[in-house]
N, C-alpha and C positions, 0 to 999 in steps of 0.2 A: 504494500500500500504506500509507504514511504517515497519508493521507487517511482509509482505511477506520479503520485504528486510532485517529487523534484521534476521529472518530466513534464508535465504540466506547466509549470514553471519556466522550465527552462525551453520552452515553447515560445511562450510570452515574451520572453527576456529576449530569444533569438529575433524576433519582430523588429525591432527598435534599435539591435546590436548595428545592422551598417552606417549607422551615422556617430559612433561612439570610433574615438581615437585607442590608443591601449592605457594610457593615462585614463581615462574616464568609463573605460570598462573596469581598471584594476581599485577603479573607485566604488564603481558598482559591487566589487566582488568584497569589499571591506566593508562596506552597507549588507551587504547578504550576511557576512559572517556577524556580522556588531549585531542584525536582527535575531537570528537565530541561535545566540551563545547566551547575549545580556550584555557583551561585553561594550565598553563604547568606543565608539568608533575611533577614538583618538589615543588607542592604548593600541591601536593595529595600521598595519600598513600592507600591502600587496605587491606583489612582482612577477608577473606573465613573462620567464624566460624563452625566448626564443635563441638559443645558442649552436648552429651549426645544425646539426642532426638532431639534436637535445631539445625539448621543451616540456617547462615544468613549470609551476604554479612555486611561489615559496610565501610563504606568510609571515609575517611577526607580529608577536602578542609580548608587550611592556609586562612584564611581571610586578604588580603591583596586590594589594589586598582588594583592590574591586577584583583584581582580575580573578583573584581568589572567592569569590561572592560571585560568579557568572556561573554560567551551566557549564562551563566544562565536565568534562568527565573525571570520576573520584580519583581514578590511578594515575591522572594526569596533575590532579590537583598536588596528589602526593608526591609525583615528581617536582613541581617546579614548585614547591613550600620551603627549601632552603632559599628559595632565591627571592623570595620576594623585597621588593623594595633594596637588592643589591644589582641596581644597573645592570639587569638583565634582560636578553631576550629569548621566550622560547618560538621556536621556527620549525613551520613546518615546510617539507617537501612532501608535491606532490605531482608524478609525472603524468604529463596526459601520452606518453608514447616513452619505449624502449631510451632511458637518455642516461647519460653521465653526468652525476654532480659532484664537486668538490667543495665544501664548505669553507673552505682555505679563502675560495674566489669572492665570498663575500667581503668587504669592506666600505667603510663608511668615511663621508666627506662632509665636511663646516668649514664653510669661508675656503680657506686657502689650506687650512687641514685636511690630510687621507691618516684611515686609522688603518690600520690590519689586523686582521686576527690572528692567534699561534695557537698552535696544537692545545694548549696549555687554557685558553679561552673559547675553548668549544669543549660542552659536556651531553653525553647522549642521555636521549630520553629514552630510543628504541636504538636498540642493540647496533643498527644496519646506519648510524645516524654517521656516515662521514665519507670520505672519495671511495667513488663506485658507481657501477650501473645500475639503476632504481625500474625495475617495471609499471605499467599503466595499471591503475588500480590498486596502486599501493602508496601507503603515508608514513613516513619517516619522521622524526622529532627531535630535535635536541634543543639544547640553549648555551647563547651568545653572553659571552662576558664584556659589556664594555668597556673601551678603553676609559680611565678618569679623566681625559680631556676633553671629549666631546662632552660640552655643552644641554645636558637634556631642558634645559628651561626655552630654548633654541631649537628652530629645526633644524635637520641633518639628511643626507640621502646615503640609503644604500645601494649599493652596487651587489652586481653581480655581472662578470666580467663587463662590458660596454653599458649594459641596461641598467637604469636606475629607478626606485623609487623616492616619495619623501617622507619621512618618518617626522610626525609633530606631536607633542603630549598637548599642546597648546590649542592644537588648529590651523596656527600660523602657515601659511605655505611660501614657497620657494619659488622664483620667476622659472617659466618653463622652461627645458633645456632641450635640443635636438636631438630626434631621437630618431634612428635608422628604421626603426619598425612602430612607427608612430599611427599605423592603420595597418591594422592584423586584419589579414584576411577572414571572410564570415565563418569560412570554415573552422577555423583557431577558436576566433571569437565561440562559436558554439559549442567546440571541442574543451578550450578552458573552463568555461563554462558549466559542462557536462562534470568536470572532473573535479570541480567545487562543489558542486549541490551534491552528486552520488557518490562521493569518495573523501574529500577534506573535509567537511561542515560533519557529516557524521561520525569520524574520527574524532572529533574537539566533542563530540556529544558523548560517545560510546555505543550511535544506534549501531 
């Protein structure tokens, strides 16, 4: 039943996707998850990778005590309860096709600041959380340690390889920046789409 209804959904949503950029679908898709977690929308951000052969969905959720108060699911709460409120983020991966991710590739920019991650600031939530090939249908978790120099009262963007999004506790946002795949094709568009309502959004639940 679940299944029919995200479908339903994700019907509707395809309607309206060809006039939406990847920036304001990956907007859409942080409104989808903020509706159906509890969580608010400014403790998340989104990122439609489109990298070579690779394409995957990645999410970030601010570990804070609201985020601790949302629907998440229990064993997930249990995971990221060391971290609350210590500059973290937990991140999900989700591929919508056969892709390779490296969590190394993420990094974050302010102002004239690039931060990087080290082995040492990424902790798995699920076993599989680090470089490797991820199947369609499947969701991966771990969580980001941030560096103490970015600025969280400030926005910032994450990276992953060339592709960016903006991460704000605030709302504040970021003047747009160019972006090589700045209108995903409808197929992507419904494809990412599909693999957020049936596959990431039920994961953060436990359906």
């Amino acid at each position: 039943m679940r299944k029919i209804v995200s479908l339903g959904v994700l019907f509707v949503l395809s309607v309206v996707l060809p006039v939406f950029g990847q920036s304001a679908l990956e907007e859409l898709a942080k409104q989808q998850i903020a509706q159906k977690t509890g969580l608010d929308p400014n403790l998340l951000a989104t990122l439609f990778v489109t990298d070579g052969e690779n394409q995957f969905i990645l999410a970030f959720v601010y570990i804070t005590e609201q985020t601790m108060q949302s629907q998440l699911k229990a064993d997930l709460k249990q995971a990221i309860a060391p971290y609350v409120n210590k500059r973290a983020l937990l991140t999900l991966l989700a591929p919508a096709k056969t892709s390779f991710f490296d969590p190394l590739r993420i990094n974050f920019e302010q102002g004239l600041a690039r931060f990087l991650l080290s082995e040492q600031s990424i902790v798995k939530v699920t076993p599989d959380f680090g470089a490797g090939r991820f199947e369609s249908g499947t969701v991966s978790a771990g969580i980001l340690l941030l560096n103490d120099g970015l600025d969280l009262s400030k926005p910032f963007r994450i990276y992953y390889g060339a592709q960016s999004t903006v991460f704000s506790l605030t709302g504040e946002t970021l003047p747009a920046q160019p972006n090589p795949l700045a209108q995903l094709l409808l197929f992507l568009q419904f494809l990412f789409l599909n693999i957020l309502l049936l596959f990431l959004i039920p994961f953060l639940l436990g359906l």
